[in-house]
N, C-alpha and C positions, 0 to 999 in steps of 0.2 A: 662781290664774290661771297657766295654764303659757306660756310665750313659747316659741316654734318660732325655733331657728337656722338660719338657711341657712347651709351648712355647707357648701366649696366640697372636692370631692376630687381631687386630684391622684395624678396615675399616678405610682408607681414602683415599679420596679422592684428585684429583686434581681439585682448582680451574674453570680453563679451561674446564670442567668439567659441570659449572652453564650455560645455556643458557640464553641471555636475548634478549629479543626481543623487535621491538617498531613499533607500526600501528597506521597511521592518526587517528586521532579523529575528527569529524563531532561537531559542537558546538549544543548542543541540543541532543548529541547522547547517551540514555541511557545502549544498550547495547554492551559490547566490540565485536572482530570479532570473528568468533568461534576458537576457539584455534589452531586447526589444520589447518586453511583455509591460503590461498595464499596472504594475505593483513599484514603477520606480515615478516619483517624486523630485522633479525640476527645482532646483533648488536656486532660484533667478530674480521671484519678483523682491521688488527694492533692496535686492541686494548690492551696495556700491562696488565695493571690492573681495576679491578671494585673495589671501597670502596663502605662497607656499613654504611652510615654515616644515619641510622634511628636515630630519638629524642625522646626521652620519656618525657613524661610532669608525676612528681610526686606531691601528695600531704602526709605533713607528718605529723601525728596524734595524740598524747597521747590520751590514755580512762582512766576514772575511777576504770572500770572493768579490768584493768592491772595493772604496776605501774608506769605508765606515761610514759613508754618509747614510743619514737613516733613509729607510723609503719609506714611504705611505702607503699601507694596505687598509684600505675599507674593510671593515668586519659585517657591519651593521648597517642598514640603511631604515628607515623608517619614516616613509611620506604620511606627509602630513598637510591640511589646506587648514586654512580662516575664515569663510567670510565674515561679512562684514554688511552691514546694510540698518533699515528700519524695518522693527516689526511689524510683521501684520499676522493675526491668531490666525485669521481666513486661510492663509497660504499653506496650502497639506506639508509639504517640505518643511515649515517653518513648525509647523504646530506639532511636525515628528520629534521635529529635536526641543522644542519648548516641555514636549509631555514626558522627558527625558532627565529633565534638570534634576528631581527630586531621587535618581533611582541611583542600587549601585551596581558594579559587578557588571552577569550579564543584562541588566536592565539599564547598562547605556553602548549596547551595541548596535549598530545597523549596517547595510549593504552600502555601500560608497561606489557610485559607477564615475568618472571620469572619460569623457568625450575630446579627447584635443582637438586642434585647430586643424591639422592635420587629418584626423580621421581614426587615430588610433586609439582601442577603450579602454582602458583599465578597471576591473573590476573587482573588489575584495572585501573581506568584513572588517568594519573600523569602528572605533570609542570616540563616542563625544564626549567631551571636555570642556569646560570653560563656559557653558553656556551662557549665555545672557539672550534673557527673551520676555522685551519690558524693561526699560532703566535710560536713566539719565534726566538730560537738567528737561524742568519743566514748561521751559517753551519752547522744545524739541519734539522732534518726531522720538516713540520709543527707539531704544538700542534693541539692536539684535546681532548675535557673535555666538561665534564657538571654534571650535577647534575638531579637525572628523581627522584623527589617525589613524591609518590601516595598522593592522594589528599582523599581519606581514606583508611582504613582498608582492603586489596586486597580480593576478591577473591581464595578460597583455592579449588584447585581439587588434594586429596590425589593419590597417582601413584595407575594404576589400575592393 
């Protein structure tokens, strides 16, 4: 006698999976490029990993009208990715944020689009940070890293 499991599946996903992309920013430029258009930059090859290293700013509360336990109110949120990978200068993506390293101000802005696994895009203008593009030990492939935070609250276009 054979027994039938019901066998529940859950989605997931790969990683590899999240698209991100990155388009010059214009200083003054209030809107990003249209999403679909020929000006955003895959930001993929040899890249290993993306970290999402967003920050939350909380503030924390006791009321009267409880019993003082604090609560947790988010004030701030401020997304933020990593990758992570080896360089290549060839790679347009790679060679945006490499041309970037030496600048300050608005000369380390660019367009940050976000593709989830899902389908839904986040789009908004972010600061690179941290760059590394070239370094490390010398029987390695170069490092390449940075840090791309939006500089607010993205743009959300749910999957259509």
């Amino acid at each position: 006698m054979l027994l039938k499991m019901n066998l529940q599946t859950f989605a997931r996903n790969k990683n590899a999976k999240r698209e991100h992309y990155l388009a010059e920013y214009t200083p003054g430029q209030e809107a990003a490029p249209l999403a679909d258009g020929e000006n955003w930059l895959r930001l993929a090859k040899y890249i290993s990993s993306i970290g999402d290293d967003t920050d939350e700013q909380t503030d924390d509360t006791g009321f009267y009208d409880g019993d003082g336990t604090p609560e947790t109110t988010v004030t701030a949120v401020s997304g933020a990715y990593s990758p992570e990978g080896s360089y290549d200068p060839e790679d347009k993506a790679q060679a945006l944020v490499a041309s970037k390293k030496y600048k300050i101000g608005e000369g380390r802005k660019v367009w940050h689009k976000v593709v989830m696994t899902n389908g839904d895009t986040y789009i908004g203008r972010a600061t690179l940070t941290d760059i590394i593009a070239g370094a490390g030990d010398a029987t390695e492939y170069e490092d390449f890293s940075c840090t791309i935070t939006y500089d607010r609250i993205p743009d959300v276009t749910p999957k259509k």
